[in-house]
VOPAGU-2260 file (C-alpha; in pm, 1 decimal, decimal comma):
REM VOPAGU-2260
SITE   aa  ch    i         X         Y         Z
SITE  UNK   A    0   -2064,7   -6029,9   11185,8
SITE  UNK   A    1   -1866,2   -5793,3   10944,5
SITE  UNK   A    2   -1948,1   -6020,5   10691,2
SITE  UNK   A    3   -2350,4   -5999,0   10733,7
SITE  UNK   A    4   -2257,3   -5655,0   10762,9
SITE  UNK   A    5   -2069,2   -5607,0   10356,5
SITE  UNK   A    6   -2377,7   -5855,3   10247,4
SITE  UNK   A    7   -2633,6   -5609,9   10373,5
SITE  UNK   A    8   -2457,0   -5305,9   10216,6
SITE  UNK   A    9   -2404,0   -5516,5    9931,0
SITE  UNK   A   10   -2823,7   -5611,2    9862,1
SITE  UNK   A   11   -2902,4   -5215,6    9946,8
SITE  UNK   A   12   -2710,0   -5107,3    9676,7
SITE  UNK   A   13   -2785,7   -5345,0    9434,0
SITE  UNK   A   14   -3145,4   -5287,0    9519,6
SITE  UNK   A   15   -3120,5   -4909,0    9511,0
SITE  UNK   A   16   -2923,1   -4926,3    9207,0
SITE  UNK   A   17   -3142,6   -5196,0    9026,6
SITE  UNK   A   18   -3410,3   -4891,9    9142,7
SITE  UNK   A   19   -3247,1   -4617,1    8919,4
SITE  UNK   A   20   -3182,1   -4844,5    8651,7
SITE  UNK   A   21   -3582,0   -4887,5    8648,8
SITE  UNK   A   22   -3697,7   -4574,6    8656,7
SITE  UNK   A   23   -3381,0   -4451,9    8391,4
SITE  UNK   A   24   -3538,2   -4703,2    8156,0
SITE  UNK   A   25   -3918,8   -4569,4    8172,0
SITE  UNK   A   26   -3749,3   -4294,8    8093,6
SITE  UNK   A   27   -3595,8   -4362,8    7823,3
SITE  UNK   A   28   -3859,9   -4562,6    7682,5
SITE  UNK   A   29   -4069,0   -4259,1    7688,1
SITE  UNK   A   30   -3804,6   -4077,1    7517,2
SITE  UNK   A   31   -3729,8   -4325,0    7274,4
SITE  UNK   A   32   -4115,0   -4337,0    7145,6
SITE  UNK   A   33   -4113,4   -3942,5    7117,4
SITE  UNK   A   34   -3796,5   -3851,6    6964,9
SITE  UNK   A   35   -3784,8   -4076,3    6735,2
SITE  UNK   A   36   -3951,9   -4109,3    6375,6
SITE  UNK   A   37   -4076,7   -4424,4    6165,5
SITE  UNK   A   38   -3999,6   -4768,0    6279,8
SITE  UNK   A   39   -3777,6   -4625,6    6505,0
SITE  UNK   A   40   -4045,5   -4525,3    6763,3
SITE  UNK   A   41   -4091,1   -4944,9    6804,2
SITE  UNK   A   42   -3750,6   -5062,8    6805,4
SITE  UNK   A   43   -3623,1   -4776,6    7016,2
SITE  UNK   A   44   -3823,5   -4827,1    7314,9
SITE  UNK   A   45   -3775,4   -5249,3    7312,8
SITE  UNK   A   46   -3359,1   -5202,4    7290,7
SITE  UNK   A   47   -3423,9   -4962,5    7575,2
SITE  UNK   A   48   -3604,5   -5212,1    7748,8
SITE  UNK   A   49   -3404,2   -5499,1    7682,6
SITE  UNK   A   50   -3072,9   -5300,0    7775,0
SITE  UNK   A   51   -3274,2   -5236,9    8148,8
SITE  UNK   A   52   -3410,9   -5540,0    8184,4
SITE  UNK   A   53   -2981,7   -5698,7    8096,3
SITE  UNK   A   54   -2867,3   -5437,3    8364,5
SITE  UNK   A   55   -3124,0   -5491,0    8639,4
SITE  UNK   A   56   -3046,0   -5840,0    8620,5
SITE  UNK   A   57   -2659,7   -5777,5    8637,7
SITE  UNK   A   58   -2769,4   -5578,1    8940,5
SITE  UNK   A   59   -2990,5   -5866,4    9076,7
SITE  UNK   A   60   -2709,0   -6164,2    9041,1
SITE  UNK   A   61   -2491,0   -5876,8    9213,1
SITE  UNK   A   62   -2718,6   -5900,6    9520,0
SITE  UNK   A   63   -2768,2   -6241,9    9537,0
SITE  UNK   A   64   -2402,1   -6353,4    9497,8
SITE  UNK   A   65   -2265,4   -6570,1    9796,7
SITE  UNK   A   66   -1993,3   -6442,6    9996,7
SITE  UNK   A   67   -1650,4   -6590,9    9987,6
SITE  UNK   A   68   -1571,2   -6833,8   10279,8
């Protein structure tokens, strides 16, 4: 029971977090392709999307790790 309990916890944050992490990296995209000048305002936004997309996986594997027996 308490461990269906920590799993549960365990998914909402990893879901609410994997949340933030998307909407901190539209943001940042958008930020990236304004602020920046020349070839920049290309590269920019992709690392900021490929840093989000690395994170919100971390978060995923986070969620769907197996709990210790």
């Amino acid at each position: 029971m308490l461990s269906k309990i920590i799993r549960l916890i365990r998914k909402l944050i990893a879901e609410v977090s994997g949340g933030l992490v998307l909407m901190a990296m539209v943001v940042g995209i958008f930020l990236a392709a304004t602020l920046n000048e020349g070839a920049m305002r290309i590269i920019g936004p992709l690392l900021v999307l490929l840093a989000g997309l690395i994170v919100y996986g971390l978060t995923h594997l986070i969620a769907e790790k197996p709990d210790r027996r």
